[in-house]
C-alpha positions as CSV (number, residue, x, y, z in Angstrom):
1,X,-69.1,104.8,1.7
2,X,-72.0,103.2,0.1
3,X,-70.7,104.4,-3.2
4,X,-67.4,102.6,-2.8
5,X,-68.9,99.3,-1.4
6,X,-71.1,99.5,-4.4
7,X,-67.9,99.9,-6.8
8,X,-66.5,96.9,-4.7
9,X,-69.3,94.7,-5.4
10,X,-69.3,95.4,-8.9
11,X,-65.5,94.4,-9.4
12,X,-65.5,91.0,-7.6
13,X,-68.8,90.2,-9.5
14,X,-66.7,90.8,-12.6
15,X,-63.7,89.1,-11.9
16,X,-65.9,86.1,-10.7
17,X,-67.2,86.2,-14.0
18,X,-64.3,86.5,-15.6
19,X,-62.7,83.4,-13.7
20,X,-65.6,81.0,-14.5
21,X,-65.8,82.1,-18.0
22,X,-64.9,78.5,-19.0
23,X,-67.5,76.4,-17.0
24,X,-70.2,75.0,-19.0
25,X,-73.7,77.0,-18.2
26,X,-75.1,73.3,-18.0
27,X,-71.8,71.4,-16.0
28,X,-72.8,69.1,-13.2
29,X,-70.7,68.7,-10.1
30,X,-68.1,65.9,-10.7
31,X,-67.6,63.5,-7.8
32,X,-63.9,63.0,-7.1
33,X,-62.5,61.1,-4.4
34,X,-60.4,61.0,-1.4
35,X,-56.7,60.8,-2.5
36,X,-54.2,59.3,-0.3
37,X,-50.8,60.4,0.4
38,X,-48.7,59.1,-2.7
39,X,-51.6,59.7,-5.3
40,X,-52.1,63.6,-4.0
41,X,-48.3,64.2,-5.0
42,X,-48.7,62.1,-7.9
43,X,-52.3,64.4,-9.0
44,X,-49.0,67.7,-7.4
45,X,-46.2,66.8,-10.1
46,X,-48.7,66.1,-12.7
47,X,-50.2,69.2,-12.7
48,X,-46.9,71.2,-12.6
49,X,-45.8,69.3,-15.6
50,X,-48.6,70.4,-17.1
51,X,-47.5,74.1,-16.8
52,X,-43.9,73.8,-17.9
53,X,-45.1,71.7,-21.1
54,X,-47.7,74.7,-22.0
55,X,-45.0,77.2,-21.2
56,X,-42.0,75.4,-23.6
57,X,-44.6,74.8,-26.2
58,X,-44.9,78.4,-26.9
59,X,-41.6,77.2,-28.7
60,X,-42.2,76.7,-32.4
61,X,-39.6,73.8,-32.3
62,X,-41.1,72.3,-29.8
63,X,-44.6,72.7,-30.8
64,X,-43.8,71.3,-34.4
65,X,-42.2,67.9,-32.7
66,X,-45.5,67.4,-31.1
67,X,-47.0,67.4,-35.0
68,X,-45.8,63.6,-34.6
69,X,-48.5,62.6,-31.9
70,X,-51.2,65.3,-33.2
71,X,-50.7,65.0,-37.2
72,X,-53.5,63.3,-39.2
73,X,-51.4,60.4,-39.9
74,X,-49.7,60.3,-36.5
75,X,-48.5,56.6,-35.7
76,X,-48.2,56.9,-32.2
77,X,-50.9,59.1,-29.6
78,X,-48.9,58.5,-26.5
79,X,-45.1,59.3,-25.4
80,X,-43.4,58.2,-22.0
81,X,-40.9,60.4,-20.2
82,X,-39.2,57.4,-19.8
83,X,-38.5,56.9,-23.7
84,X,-38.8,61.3,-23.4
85,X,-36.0,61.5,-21.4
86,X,-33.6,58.5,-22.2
87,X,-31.5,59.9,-25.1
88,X,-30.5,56.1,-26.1
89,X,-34.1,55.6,-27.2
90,X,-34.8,56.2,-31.0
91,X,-38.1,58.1,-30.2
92,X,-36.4,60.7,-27.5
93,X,-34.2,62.4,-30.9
94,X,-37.5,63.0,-32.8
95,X,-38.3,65.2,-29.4
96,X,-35.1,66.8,-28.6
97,X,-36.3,70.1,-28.8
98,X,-38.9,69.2,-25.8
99,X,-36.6,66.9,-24.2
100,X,-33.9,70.0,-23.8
101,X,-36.3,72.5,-22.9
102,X,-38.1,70.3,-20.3
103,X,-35.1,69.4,-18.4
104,X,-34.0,73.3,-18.6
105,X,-36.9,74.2,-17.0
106,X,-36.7,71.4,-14.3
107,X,-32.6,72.0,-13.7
108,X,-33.2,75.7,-12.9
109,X,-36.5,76.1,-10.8
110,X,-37.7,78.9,-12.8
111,X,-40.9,80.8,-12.8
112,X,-41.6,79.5,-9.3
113,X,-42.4,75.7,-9.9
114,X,-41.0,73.6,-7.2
115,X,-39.9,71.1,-9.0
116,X,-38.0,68.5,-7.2
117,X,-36.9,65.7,-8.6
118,X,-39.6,66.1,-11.2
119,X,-38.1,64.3,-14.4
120,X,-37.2,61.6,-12.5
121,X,-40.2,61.1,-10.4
122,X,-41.9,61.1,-14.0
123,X,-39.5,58.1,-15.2
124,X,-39.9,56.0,-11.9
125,X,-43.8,56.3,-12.6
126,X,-44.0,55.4,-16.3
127,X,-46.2,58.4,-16.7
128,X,-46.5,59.8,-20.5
129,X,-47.9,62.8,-22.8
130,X,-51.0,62.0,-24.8
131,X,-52.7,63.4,-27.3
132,X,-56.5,61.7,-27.4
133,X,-57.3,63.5,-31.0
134,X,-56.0,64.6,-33.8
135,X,-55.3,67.7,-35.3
136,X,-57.5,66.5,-38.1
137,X,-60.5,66.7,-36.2
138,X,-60.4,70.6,-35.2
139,X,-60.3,73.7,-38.0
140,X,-57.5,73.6,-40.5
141,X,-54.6,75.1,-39.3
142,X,-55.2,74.1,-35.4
143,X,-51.7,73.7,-33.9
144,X,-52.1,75.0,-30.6
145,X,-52.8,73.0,-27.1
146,X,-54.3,73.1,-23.9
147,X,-52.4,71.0,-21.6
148,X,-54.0,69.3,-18.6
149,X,-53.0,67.0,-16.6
150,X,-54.6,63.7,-15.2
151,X,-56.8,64.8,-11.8
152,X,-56.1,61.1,-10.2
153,X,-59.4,62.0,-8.3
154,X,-61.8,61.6,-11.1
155,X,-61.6,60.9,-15.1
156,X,-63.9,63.4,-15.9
157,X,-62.3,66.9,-15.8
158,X,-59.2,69.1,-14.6
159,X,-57.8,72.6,-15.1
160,X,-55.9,72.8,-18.2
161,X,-53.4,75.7,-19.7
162,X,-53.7,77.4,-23.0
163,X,-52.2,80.6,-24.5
164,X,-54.2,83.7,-25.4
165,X,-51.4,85.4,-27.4
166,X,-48.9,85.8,-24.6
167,X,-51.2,85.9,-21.6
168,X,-51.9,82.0,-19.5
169,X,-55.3,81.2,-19.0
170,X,-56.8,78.4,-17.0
171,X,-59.5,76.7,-17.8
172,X,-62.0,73.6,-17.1
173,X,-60.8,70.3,-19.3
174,X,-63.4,67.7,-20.1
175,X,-64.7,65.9,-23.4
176,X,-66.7,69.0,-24.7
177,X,-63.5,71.4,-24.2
178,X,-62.0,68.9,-26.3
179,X,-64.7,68.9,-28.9
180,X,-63.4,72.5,-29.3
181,X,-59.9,72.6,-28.6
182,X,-56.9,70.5,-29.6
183,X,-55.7,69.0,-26.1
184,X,-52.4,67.4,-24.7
185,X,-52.3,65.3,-21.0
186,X,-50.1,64.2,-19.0
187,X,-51.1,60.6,-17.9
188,X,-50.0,58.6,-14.7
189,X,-49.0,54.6,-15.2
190,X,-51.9,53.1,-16.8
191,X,-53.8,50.6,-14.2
192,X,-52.4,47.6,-13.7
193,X,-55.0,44.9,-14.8
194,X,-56.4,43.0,-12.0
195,X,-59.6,41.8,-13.9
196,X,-60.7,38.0,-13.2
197,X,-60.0,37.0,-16.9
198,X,-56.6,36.9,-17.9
199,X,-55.8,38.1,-21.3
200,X,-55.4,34.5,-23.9
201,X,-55.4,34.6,-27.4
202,X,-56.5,32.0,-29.2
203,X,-53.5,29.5,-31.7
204,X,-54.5,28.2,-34.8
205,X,-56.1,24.6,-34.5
206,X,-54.4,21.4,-36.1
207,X,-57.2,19.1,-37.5
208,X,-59.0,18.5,-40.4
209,X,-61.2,20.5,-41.5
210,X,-60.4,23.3,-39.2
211,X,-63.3,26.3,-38.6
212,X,-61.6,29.2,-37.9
213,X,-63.5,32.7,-36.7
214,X,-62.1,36.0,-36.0
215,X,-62.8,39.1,-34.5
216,X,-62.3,41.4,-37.5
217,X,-63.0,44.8,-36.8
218,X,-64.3,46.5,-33.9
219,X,-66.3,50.1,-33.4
220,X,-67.3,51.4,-30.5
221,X,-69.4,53.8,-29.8
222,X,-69.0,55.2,-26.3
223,X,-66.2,56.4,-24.4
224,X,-66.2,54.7,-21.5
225,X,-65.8,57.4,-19.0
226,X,-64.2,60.8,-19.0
227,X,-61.6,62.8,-21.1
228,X,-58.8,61.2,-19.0
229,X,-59.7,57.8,-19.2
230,X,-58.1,57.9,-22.3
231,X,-57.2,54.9,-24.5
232,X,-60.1,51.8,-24.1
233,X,-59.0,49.0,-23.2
234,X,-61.8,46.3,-24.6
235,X,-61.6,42.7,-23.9
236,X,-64.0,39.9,-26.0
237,X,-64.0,36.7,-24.4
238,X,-65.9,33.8,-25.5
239,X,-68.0,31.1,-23.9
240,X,-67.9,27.5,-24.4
241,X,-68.6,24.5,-23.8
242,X,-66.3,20.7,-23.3
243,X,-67.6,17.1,-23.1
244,X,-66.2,14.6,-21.0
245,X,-66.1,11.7,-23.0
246,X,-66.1,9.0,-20.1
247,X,-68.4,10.6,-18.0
248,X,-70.4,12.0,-20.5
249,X,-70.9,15.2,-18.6
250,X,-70.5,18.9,-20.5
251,X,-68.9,21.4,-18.7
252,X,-68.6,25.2,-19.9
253,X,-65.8,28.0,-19.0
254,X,-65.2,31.2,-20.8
255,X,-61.7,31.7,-22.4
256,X,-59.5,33.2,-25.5
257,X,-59.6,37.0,-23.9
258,X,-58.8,39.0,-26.7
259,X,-57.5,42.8,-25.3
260,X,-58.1,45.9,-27.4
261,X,-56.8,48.8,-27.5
262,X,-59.0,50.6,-28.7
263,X,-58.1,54.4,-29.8
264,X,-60.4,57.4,-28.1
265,X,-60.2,59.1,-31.4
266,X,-62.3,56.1,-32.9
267,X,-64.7,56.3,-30.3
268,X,-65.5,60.2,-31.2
269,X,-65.5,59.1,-34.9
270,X,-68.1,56.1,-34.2
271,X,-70.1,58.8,-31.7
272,X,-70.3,61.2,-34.2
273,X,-71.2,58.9,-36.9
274,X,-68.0,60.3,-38.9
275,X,-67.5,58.1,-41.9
276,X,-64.0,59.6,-43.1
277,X,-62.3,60.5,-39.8
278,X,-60.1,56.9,-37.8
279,X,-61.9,55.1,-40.4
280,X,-65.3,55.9,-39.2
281,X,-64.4,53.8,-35.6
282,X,-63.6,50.6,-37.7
283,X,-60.3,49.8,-35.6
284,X,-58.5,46.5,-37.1
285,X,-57.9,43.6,-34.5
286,X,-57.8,40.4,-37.1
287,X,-57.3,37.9,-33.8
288,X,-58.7,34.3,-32.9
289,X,-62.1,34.3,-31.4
290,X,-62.0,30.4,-31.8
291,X,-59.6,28.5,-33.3
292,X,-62.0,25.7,-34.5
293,X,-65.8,26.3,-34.3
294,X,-66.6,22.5,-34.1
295,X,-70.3,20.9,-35.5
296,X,-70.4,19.7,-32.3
297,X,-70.3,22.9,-30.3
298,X,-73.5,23.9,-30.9
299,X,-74.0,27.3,-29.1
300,X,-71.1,29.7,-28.0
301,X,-71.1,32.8,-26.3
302,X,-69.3,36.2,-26.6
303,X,-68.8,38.7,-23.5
304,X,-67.3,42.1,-24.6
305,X,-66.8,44.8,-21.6
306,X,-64.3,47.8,-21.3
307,X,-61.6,46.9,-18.5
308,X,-62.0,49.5,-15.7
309,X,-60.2,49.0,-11.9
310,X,-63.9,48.7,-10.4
311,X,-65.7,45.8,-7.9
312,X,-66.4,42.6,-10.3
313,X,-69.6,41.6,-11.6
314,X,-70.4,37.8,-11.9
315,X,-72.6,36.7,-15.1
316,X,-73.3,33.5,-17.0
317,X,-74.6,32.4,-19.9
318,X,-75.6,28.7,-21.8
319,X,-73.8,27.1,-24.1
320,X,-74.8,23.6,-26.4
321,X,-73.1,20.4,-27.1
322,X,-73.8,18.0,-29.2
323,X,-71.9,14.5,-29.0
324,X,-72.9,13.0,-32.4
325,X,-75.7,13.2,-35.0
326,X,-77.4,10.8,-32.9
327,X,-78.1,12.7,-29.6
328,X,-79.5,15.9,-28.9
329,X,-77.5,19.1,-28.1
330,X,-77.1,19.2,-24.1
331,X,-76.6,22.3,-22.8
332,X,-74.4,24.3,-19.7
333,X,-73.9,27.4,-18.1
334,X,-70.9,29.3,-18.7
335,X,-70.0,31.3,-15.4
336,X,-67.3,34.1,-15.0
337,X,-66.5,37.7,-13.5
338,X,-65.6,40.7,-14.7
339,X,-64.2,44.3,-14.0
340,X,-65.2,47.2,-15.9
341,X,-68.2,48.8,-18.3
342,X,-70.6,45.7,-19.6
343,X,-71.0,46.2,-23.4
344,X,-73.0,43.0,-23.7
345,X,-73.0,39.4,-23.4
346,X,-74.8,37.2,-26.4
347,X,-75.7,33.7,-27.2
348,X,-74.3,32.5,-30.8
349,X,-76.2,29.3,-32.2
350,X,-73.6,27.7,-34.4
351,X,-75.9,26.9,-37.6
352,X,-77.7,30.4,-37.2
353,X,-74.2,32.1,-37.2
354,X,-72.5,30.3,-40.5
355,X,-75.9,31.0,-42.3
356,X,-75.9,34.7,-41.5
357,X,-71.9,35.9,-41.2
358,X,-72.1,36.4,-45.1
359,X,-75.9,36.7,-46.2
360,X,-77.3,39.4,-44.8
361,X,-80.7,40.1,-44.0
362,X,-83.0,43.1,-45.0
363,X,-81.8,45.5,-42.0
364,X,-78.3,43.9,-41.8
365,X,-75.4,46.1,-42.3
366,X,-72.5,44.6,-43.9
367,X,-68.3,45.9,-43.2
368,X,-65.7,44.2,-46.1
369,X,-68.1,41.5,-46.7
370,X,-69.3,40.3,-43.4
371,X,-72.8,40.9,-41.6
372,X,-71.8,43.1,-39.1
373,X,-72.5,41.8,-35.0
374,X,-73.3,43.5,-31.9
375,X,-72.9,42.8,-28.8
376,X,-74.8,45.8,-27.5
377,X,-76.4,49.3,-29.4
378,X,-72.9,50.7,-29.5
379,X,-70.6,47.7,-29.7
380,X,-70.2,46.5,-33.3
381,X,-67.9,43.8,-34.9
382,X,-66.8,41.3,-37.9
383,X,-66.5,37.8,-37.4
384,X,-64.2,36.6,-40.5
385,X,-64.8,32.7,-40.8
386,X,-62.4,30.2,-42.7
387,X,-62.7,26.2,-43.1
388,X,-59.2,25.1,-43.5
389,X,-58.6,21.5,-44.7
């Protein structure tokens, strides 16, 4: 008897082992939240799309489709079911092999999935497959994927589903698993945007001279949150200050919210200090920051945080006015509020920045001609400038 509870012992001490073969050795717990009703069947049909799409991309004509959000040059990360689904769309016959193959599966129930209404329920709520990195950044010859789907309860981690040969496995999904393995989720509707500044980008001015100033480029080197928060969504805002002419009284806001979208794959470029890889986190925006940079407004000031659905924070800074040659600069606190990750709020003195955006110091760094800002160790941009007349 002791014999056979020994041999008992032994085997569930090796299939636990074999179960939690995934973890990390060094994972912490993740803290995940109480879901209600809707969101745990939303967190439900996620995850079983999740198993039909690993299952039908054991298909080769489905898995070479998905080349077009995975391929080095890919021009799109991200796919809706709607657009998936919708035949009249130009993207859904690029994916006609998945298309047909998901709706097989959903029409007969196979396999055991209870499925539902499951393509439609994926329609109503604009939820999409995306691909965070490409296949670029794994060995050559990488075509494979682990598909996980969005937990809902966190944006850290979640079981994925990969192929061994023909044998399933589940395993733990999170940014180090996809370090090593090329991944596909399925995403819920993005989060609607309730953030105290409203997204305004700047016109071009009308006067003469004008002094235009961009944000160029932008590289950012943190992710934000987890795995599944997936695309950033950055927003630079700028504060300034305005002069009342008859009362002679400055007053300062903050305004011309420029929104980013700003791809994870540059992130783990500008993390990793990759130089060749999404143009080494470089991502292209070319947008007003202010449409004329007056004498007169002495000092501005740029915010730049990553929009998350999270309490809002309230900060200020000072900006400078100067009414003529013959007064001195007055100055006012520019007040506003926020949701999300702070990457850094900074002062700009006027005559400080024209003198430095294209002379560089001795520990400046300079991208396509311009000294290179930050707002914050891992937030670096371009300011292109322009006088018009």
């Amino acid at each position: 008897m002791k014999k056979l509870v020994f041999i008992l012992a032994v085997c569930l001490f090796a299939a636990a082992c074999e179960k939690d073969d995934n973890l990390p050795a060094d994972q912490t717990p993740v803290s995940k939240r109480q879901l209600s009703g809707p969101e745990a069947i939303l967190k439900a049909n996620l995850d079983q799309t999740a198993k039909i799409v690993a299952d039908i991309i054991q298909d080769d004509a489905v898995l070479t489709e998905l080349t077009l959000l995975s391929g080095e040059n890919r021009e799109f990360f991200s796919l809706s079911f709607r657009d998936l689904l919708d035949e009249s769309k130009s993207v859904s016959s690029s994916f006609s092999n998945l298309r047909n193959r998901f709706l097989a599966e959903c029409s007969s129930g196979a396999k055991g999935y209870d499925l539902g209404n499951l393509a439609d329920y994926l329609t109503k709520n604009d939820c999409y497959l995306y691909c965070p990195y490409p296949s670029n950044f794994y060995p050559r010859g990488t075509t494979s994927y682990t598909v996980a789907a969005h937990p809902i309860d966190n944006d850290i981690e979640n079981k994925g589903y990969r192929y061994e040969g023909k044998k399933k496995i589940e395993v733990v999904v999170n940014e180090k698993y996809a370090d090593k393995y090329m991944v596909l989720l399925i995403m819920p509707k993005d989060e609607d945007k309730e953030d105290g500044l409203e997204a305004v980008v700047a016109e071009p001015s009308k006067a003469d001279p004008v002094y235009e100033v961009r944000i160029g480029k932008v590289r950012c080197a943190d992710y934000c949150g987890g795995l599944f928060e997936g695309t950033l969504e950055l927003k630079i805002t700028r504060g300034y200050p305005e002069y009342n002419l008859t009362t002679q009284e400055i007053k300062a806001s903050f305004s011309t919210i420029i929104p980013i979208d700003y791809p994870r794959d540059y992130a783990k470029a500008a993390i990793n200090g990759w130089t060749v890889h999404s143009e080494g986190g470089w991502y292209t925006v070319n947008l007003i920051w202010d449409s004329n940079w007056r004498t007169s407004k002495t000092q501005q000031c740029i915010l730049a945080y990553e929009y998350d659905k999270t309490n809002e924070t309230s900060i200020s800074a000072t900006v400078g006015y100067k009414p003529d040659d013959f007064n001195t600069s007055v100055t006012a606190t520019a007040k506003t509020t926020y949701r999300g990750d702070f990457l850094g709020l900074v002062e700009w003195d006027r005559d400080w920045f024209y003198a430095t955006n294209t002379n560089p110091g001795p520990y400046d760094e300079v991208k396509n001609g311009w000294v290179v800002r930050k707002t914050c160790p891992v937030l670096k941009l371009t300011t292109p400038a322009r006088t018009i007349y």
